[in-house]
N, C-alpha and C positions, 0 to 999 in steps of 0.2 A: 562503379569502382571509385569513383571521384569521391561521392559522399562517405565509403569506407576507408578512405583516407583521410577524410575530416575529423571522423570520428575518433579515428585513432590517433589521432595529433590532440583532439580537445581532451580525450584520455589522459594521455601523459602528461599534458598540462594541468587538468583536475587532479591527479593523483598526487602531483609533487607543491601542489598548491594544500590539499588533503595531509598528507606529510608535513608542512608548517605548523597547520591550523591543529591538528590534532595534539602537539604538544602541550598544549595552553589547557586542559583537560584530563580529568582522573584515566588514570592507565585501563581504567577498566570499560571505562567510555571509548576511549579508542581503540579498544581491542574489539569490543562490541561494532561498530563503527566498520574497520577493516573489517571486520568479521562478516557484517553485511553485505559488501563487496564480491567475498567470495563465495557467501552458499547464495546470495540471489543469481552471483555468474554459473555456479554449479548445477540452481533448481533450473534452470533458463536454459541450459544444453539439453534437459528432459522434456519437463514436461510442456513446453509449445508441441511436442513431439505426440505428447502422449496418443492423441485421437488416431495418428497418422500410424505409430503402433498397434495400437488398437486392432485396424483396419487392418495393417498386414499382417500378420499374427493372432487371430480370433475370427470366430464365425461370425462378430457379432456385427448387426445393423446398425445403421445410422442413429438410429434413436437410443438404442442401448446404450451406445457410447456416449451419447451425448449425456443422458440421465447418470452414469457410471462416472461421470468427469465433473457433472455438475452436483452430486452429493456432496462434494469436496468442499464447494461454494456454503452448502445449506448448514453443514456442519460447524462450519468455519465461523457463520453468523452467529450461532448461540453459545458454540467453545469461548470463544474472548474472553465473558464475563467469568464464566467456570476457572480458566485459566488465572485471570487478572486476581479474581478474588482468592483463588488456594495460594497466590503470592502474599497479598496480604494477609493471611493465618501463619501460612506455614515457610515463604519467605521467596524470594528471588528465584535466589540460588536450586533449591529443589524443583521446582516448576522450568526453571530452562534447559537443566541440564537433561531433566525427562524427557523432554520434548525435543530438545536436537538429538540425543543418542536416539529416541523412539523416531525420529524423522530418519536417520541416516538407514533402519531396519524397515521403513516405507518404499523407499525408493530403490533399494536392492530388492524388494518384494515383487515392484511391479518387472523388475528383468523377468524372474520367472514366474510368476502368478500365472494361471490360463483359465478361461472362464469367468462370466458374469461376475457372480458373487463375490470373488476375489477381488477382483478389482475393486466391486462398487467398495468393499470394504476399507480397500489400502486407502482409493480417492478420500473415503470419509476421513480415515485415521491421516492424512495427510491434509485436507483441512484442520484438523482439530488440534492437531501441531506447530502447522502454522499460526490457529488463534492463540493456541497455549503462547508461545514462546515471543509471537511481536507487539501485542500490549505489555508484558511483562518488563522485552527488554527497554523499552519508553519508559514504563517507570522506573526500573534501575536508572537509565540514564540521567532523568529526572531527579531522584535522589540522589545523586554523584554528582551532582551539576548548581552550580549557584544561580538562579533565579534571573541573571539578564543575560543569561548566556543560553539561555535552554532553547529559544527560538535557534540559535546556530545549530547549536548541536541535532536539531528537528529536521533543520537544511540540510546539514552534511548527513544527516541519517537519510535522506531521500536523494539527494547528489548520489551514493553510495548506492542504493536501489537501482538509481536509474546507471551508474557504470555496469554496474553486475547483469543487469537486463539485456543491456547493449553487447555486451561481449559474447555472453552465455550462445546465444543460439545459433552465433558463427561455430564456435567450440564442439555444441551438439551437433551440427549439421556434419562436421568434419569426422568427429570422432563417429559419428552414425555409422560413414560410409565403411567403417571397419568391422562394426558389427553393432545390428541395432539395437539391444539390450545393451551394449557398453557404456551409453552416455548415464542411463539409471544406476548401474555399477558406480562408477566412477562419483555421480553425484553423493549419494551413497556415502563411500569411502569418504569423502570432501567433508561431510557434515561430521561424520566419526573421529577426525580431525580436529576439526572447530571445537566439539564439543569435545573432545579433551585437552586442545588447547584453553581454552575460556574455562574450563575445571580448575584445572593449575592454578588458572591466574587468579579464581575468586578466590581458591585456600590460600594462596600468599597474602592476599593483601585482607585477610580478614572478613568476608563479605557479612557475616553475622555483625559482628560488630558495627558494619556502615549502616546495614539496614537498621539496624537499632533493637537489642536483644529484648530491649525492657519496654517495645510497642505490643501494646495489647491489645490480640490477638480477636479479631472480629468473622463471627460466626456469617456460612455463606447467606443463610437467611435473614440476617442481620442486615449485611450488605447490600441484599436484592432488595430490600424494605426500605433503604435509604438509597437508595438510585433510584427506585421510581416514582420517591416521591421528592427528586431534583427537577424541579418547572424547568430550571437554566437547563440544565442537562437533554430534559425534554427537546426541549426547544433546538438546541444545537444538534442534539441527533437525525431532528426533523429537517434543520437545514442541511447537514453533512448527507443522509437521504437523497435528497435532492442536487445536490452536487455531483453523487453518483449516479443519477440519474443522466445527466448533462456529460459526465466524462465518460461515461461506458456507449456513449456513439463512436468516437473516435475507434474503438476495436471492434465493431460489430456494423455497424451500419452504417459507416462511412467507407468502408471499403465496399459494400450492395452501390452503393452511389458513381462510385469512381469506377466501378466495371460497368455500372447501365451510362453514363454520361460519355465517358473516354472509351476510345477503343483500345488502346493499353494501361486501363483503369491499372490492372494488378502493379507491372511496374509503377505507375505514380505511384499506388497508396505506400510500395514498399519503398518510395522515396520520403514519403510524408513521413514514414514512421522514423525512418532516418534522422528525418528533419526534427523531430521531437528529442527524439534521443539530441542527438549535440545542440541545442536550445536550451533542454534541464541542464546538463552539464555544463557548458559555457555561461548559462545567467544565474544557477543557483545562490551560489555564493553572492555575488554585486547585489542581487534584490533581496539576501537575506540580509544583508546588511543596512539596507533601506528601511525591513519589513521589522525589524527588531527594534527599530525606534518608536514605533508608532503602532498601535492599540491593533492584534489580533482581530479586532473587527473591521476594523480599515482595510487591510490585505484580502480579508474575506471579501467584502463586499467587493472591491477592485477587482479581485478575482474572480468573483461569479459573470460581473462585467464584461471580461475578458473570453471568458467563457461562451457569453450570449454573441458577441461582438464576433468572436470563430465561427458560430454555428451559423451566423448571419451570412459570415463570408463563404461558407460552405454550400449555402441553400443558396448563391447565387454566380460562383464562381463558373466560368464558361472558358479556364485555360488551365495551365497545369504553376503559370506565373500565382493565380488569383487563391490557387487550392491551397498553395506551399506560405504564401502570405496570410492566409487564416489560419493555418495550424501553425506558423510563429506566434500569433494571436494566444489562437485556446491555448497552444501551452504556454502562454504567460501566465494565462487563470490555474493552471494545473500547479508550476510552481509557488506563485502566491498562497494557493487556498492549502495546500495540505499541512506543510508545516505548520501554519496560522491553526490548522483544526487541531494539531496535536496540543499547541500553545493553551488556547482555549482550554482544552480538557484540562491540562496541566492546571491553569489557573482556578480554577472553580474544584477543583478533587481535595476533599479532607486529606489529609497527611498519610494516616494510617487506612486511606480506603483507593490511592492514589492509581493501582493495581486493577481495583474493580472499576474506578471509571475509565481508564485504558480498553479493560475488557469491553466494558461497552459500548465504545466506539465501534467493534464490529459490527452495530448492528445495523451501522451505516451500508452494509454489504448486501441488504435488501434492495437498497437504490441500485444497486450493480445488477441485481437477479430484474427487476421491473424496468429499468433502463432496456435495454438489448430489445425486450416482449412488446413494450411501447413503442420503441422506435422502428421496431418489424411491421406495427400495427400501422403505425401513418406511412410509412414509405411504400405499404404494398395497398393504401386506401386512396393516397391520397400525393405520393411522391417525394423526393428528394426533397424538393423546393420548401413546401408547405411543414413537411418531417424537422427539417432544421429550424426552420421558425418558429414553430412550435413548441421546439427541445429550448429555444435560445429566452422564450417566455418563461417557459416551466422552470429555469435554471435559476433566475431574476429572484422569483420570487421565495428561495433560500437565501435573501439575505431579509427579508423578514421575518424570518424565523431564527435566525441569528442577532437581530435588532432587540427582539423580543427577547430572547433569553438574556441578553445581556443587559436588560433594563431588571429582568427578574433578578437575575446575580447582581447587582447595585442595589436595588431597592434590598435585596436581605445583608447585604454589604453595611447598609445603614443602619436598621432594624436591629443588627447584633451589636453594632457600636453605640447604639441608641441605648441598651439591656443592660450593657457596661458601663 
């Protein structure tokens, strides 16, 4: 009870701190921005639910569902670039609005969808709207945004994730008890919303125009041909990889830990997640404003630190004092490193290709699919203890793969000034 009253006091606090800061930025950036707020609160009432749906409502087994949920994930990894890059041809605007209207017809799907097939489907089509539509909107914000402000706007774009996340699943759990298909409705409705509110607003303010009528227009072959033969790009994908490798314990195999270790593992970990939630929210903003002075690779590397430093404290904690003090830890790393990964991309993305290196970035979402499988592998070979240590090395060593890219982006940095 206590920490859901924290949570909701650092709410009101972040929102009306959110409400200052968004002034200072294109209308269409803080519409994006709010808008984040409320379909990540709206997806968050669903789908945490989905499996638990699934189960009451389907014949199907424990594996089906998992494979039916996790299409979503696989989808998701190779849509970004597809998505990113039909922005850059064919423009923002059309690629987002697809993809929220075609989201909000996903999520009324799964109320009534019955059957395998179905589902596996909506999950894919529900990944693949999500990739469409959250690289895209980084690059709008990106091109609406002047160049030493974009690390905030990165902030307040994940501040805004992490409110939406927090609130969402109290919402779902309440709205369930009235009928369990209503939280998907509702979500649903919410997106059909957004996505005619944020219509509106791009035809006011011209969005053809900002993006730039007279940018010529790059074929998707074109663009796959020049992303993989980006070293820097490589390089940073390999350590963002890796990063998600290191953060996808915390929702998978750090709650295996706190139930074998604790005998009310489950409450802790539901306190730990607590504890993350008002940590992003409460320190966002102070350390974006830290993190924006000082070079995207700095934040990273500090943050992967942070990271290895939690799983340390994780693989040796023996209280519920020693568990809640490393996950203030990791998610120091959590807030550091993302926004910093988005900055990154930002920095190094040609102009008119800014879209497909956004999309790319999904494909960091492999490290999320190998993360969970590795971390199952050592905690049932070898235990908690040895599992965390091991994640906290593995983690380490994306920042030399972030070192590296960023020596290749300099060295062609010079190379083209060198040509000139």
């Amino acid at each position: 009870m206590i920490d859901t009253i924290l949570l909701s006091c650092w709410e009101c606090i972040t929102v009306i701190r959110l409400r200052l800061l968004l002034s200072s930025f294109h209308p269409v950036v803080s519409s994006l921005l709010l808008g984040t707020v409320f379909a990540r609160a709206a997806a968050s009432m669903s789908l945490p639910f989905l499996a638990i749906y699934l189960t009451g409502h389907t014949d199907l087994g424990p594996a089906a569902i998992g494979l039916a949920i996790g299409a979503g994930s696989l989808a998701g990894t190779f849509g970004g670039f597809v998505g990113g890059s039909l922005s850059d041809r064919i423009g923002r605007k059309a690629v987002m609005l697809v993809s929220l209207y075609g989201w909000g017809f996903v999520f009324i799907g799964f109320a009534f969808a019955e059957g395998f097939w179905p589902f596996l489907l909506l999950s894919m089509a529900n990944g693949l709207c999500r990739s469409f539509y959250e690289p895209v909107s980084q690059a709008l914000m990106a091109d609406l945004t002047e160049k030493d402000k974009r690390y905030r706007v990165f902030s307040l774009r994940y501040t805004a994730i992490n409110i939406g996340v927090a609130v969402g699943p109290l919402l779902g759990a309440y709205i369930g008890l009235v009928a369990d298909g209503l939280p998907f409705v509702v979500t649903g409705v919410v997106y059909f919303v957004y996505a005619a509110s944020l219509h509106a607003l791009l035809n006011r303010f011209g969005i053809r125009r900002i993006e730039g009528e007279a940018r010529e227009p790059v074929t998707m072959r074109a663009s796959w041909t020049i992303v993989v033969r980006d070293a820097a790009l490589r390089y940073f994908l390999l350590g963002s990889m890796i990063i998600a490798v290191g953060y996808s314990q915390m929702t998978v195999t750090l709650s295996q830990v706190a139930g074998q270790r604790f005998a009310d593992g489950a409450a802790l970990f539901a306190v730990l997640m607590s504890v993350n939630a008002v940590v992003v929210i409460a320190l966002q903003l102070p350390l974006s404003r830290w993190s924006e002075r000082r070079p995207p690779l700095q934040s990273l590397a500090l943050g992967a630190a942070m990271y290895a430093l939690g799983d340390v404290g994780f693989a040796y904690a023996n209280g519920w004092a020693a568990m809640i003090a490393a996950m203030v830890v990791f998610t120091l790393g959590e807030i550091l490193t993302f926004p910093a990964g988005s900055v990154l991309i930002d920095r190094i993305a040609p102009e008119r290709l800014r879209g497909a290196y956004f999309g790319a970035q999904t494909f960091q979402n492999a490290g999320h699919f190998v993360g969970p499988w590795l971390g199952g592998l050592l905690l049932a070979e070898y235990g908690g203890t040895v599992m965390f240590n091991t994640i906290a090395a593995i983690t380490l060593t994306a920042v030399l793969f972030y070192r590296r890219g960023s020596a290749v982006y300099e060295a062609k940095l010079r190379d083209d000034r060198s040509a000139a």
